[in-house]
N, C-alpha and C positions, 0 to 999 in steps of 0.2 A: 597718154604718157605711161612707159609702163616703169614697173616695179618690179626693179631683180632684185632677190634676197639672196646673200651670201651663201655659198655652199652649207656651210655649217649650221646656220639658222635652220635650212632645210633639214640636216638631218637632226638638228633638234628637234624638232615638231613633229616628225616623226618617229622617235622614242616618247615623244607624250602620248599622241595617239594612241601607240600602241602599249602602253603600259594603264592607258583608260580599257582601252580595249579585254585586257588582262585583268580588270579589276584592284588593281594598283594606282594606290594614290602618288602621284606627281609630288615632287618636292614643292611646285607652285600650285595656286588654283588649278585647274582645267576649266575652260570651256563646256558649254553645257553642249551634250551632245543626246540628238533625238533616240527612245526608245525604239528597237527593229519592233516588228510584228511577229509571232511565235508562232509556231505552226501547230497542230494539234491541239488537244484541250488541255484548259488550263492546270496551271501544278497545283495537285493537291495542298491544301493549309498546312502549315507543321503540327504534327502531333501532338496535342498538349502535354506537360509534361507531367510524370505519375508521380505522387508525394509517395516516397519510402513509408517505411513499416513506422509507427508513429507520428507522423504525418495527416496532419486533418488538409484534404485539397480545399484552400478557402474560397474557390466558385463552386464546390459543392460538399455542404454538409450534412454527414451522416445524418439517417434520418432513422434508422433501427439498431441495434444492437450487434454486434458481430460480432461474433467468437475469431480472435483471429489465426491463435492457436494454442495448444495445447503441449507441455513437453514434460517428460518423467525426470527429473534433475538428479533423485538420488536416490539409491534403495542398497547401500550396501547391509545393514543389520535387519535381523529377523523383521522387526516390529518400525516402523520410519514414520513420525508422526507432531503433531502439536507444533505445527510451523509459525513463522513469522520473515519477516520481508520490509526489506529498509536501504534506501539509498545517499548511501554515504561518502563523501570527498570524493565522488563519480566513480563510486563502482558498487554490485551489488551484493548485500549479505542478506543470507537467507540460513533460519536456525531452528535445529527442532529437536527433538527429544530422539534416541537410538534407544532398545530394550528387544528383549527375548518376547514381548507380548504389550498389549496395552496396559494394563496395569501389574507389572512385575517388579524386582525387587531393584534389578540390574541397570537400571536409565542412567543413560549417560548424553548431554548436552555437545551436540557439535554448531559451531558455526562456519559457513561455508560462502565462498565469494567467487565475481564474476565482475569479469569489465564490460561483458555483452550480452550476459543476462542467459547465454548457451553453452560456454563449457566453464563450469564449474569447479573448486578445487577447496580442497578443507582447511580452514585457516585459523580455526581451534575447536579442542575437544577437552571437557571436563570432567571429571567424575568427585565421586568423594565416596570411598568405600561402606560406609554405614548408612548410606541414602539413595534413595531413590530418585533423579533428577526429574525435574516437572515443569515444562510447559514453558519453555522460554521466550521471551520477548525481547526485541531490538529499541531501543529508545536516542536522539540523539539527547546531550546533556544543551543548558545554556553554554558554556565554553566551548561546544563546538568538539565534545568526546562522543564516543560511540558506548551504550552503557545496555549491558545484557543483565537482566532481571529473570530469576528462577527460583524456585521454590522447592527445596530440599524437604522431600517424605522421607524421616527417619525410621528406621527398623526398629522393632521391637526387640525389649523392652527399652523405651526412650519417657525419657519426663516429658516431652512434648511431640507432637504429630509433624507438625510442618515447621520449618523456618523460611522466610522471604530473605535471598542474598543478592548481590550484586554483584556484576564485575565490570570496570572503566578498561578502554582503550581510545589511544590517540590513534591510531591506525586502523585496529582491525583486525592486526596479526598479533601484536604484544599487549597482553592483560597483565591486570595486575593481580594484586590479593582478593578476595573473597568478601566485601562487608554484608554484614546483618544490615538487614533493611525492615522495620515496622516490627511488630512485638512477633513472640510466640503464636503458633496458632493461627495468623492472620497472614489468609495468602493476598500479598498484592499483587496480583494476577496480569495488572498491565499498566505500565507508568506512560504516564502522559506528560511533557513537558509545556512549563506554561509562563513568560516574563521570568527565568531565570530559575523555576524552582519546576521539581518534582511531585507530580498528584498523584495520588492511586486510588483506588475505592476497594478494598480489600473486604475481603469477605471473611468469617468463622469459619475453622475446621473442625469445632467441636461440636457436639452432638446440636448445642442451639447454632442456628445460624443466622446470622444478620449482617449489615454491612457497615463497615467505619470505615471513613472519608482519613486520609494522609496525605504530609506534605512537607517535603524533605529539600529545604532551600540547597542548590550543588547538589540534588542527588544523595546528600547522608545525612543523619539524626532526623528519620521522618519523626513527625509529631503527629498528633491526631488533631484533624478541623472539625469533625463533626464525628458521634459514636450513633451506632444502633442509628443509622438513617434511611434503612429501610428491613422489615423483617418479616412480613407475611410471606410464604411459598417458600423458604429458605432460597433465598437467593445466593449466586455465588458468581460466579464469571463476568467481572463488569467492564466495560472500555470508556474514557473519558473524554472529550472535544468539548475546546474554549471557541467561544466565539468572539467577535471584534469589539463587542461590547463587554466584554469580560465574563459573562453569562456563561454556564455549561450544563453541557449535556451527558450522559450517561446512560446506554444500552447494557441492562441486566437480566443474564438468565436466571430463571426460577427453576428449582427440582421438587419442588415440595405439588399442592395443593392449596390453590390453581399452580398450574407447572407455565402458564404464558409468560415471555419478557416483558420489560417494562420500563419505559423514560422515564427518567429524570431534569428536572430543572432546577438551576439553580445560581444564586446570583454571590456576589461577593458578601460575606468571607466564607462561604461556600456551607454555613451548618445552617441552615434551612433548604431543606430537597420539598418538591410539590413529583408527585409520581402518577403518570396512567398506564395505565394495560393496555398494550399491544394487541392482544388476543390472538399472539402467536407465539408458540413455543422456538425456541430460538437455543441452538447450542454453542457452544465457543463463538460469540461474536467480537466482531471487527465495526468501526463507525468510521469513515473520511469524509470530510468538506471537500467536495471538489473545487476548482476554480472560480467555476462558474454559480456556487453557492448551493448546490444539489447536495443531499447526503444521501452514500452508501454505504449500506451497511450489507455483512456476510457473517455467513455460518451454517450452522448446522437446520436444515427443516427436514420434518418427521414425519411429510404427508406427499406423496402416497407411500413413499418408503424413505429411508433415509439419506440427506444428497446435502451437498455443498451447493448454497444455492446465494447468489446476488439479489438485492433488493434494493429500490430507494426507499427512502425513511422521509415519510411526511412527518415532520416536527410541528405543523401548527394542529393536525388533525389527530395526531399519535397514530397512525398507520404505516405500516411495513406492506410492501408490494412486490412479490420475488417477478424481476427479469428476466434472470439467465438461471439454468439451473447446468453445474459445471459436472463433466462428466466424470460421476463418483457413483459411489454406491456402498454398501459394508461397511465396514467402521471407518469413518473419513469425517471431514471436516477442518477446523481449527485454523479460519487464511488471516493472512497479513497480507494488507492492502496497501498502495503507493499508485501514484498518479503520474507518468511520467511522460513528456515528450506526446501526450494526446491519446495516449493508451493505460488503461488500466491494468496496471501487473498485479498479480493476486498467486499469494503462496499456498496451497494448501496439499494434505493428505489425504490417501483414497486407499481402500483397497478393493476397488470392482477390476483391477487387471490380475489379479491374485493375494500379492502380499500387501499390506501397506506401504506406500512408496512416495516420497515427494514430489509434489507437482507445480509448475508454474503456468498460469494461464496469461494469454492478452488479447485484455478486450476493448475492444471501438464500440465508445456510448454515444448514445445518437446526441444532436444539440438539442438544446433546452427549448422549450417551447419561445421562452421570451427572457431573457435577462431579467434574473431575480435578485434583488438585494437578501442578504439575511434574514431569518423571519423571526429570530427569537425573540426582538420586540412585540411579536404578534402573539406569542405563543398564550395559550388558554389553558392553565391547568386548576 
């Protein structure tokens, strides 16, 4: 018995066909239809794909160090120097000292910003005619401001050497006034934000030097938590990192005799410090917690010559281990560290290309041997 199908059935069935054929899904199911045989050898696999610049590929992870590059951000004034480096409301600012020399009379503080971390543009500059600007730092506040800390070297004749100031912004671009921040004399050299308040570990500018611990709930009326909490080798340049357990840490250079850095530990309300020797001398340093619970710490090292150089910082053993030494030479140093997007961005200044000049580096750290918890429960001082 046969089966005639309607004209139109026919040419339906063949618009399905051929739009299987085409790789076009039917408005119905299709029929399954058998795979042909392909001639030649088979198609290559698709290329796996390359993870961009900050990118860890998670079927393979770094397993060394890479420098991933290197770039000169700014060198408009003679002298370009004493950086820092901070990622705020998604973009980046990077701030450092302008002068006719490293230590002259004329320093003037610029801060400068970036949405991609390569073309750069200046987004304030300060001065104050009777002072020398010095060594600014980016901090954010608890409310979520962006807060630049400096240190004003007064001209002679002045009743005092130094003052520690501040300046708040909700943007970036718009500052406000000027606050005094910690007493005379006492540089707070780099605020650390911690549960809503402001820490510093400031150091003496006068002839004695030691260090006093501050602590400025909002960033103003610092107080002092602990005095005179470390004072052999004159110490002076200190950075501060809390840990989860409330616990902190503290990287300090010495210039005196011994001249090595030196940790700090220290538990709430922060005026008992336990300290060892690094038995490395260490210049402008920097401390970050990474993710993964590693700390890095930067700065200055003075062997075989002078260089901005990367190191982890073992906290249970008091050891510093340089990794990467960053391409400097001459008077350089002073980086601000941030961790972003799987790369390590790092601010500092050099002058091995001639003048002193601003530089940003990004580096791929290899992964960690094994997933480590925090060790400052462990810590032995």
């Amino acid at each position: 018995m046969r089966c005639i199908l309607p004209a139109a059935a026919v040419i339906g069935l063949c618009f399905i066909a051929l739009a299987v054929l085409r790789g076009q899904a039917p408005e119905t199911e299709p029929l399954p239809i058998p795979r042909l045989p392909t001639l030649g050898p088979p198609p290559l696999p698709p290329a796996p794909a390359r993870p961009s610049i900050g990118e860890v590929d998670p079927d393979k992870k770094p397993d060394k160090v890479e420098l991933v590059n290197v770039e000169r951000i700014w060198d408009a004034a003679p002298h370009n120097a004493f950086t820092d480096l901070i990622r705020f409301r998604s973009r980046w600012y990077c701030t450092f000292r302008e002068g006719s020399a490293h230590a002259s009379p004329d320093g003037v503080v610029r801060v400068i910003t970036s949405d991609d971390g390569r073309e750069w543009l200046s987004a304030f500059r300060i001065s104050i005619d009777h002072a020398d600007l010095r060594d600014p730092k980016l901090s954010i506040t608890g409310d979520n401001r962006l807060m630049l800390s400096v240190a004003a070297a007064y001209h002679a004749p002045a009743p005092q050497h130094h003052q520690s100031l501040a300046w708040y912004s909700l943007d970036g671009r718009n500052w406000g006034i000027a606050f005094k921040i910690g007493d005379p004399d006492m540089w707070l050299w780099r605020v650390a934000w911690y549960r809503g308040s402001a820490y510093s570990m400031a150091y003496s500018t006068r002839l004695e030097r030691y260090l006093r611990m501050y602590v400025g709930p909002m960033g103003l009326r610092f107080q002092v938590v602990a005095d005179r909490v470390l004072e052999e080798g004159k110490p002076s340049e200190a950075t501060l990192i809390f840990n989860r357990d409330d616990s902190a840490l503290c990287l300090v250079r010495r210039d005196g005799n011994p001249n090595t850095a030196m940790l700090g530990y220290s538990r709430p309300p922060y005026r008992g410090w336990q300290w060892r020797d690094l038995g490395v001398r260490l210049g402008g340093p920097d401390l970050l917690r990474l993710p993964d619970g590693r700390l890095v710490a930067a700065g200055r090292l003075y062997d075989p010559e002078p260089h901005t150089a990367l190191l982890w910082l073992d906290e249970t053993e008091a050891a510093l281990e340089e990794f990467l030494a960053l391409p400097s030479g001459g008077d350089n140093s002073y980086p601000g560290l941030v961790f972003h997007d799987g790369l390590l961005w790092v601010s500092y200044y050099s002058s091995h290309e001639g003048k002193a000049a601003i530089y940003l580096a990004k580096v791929r750290l290899p992964a960690p041997e094994e997933p480590e918890e925090q060790q400052s429960e462990k810590l032995v001082f």
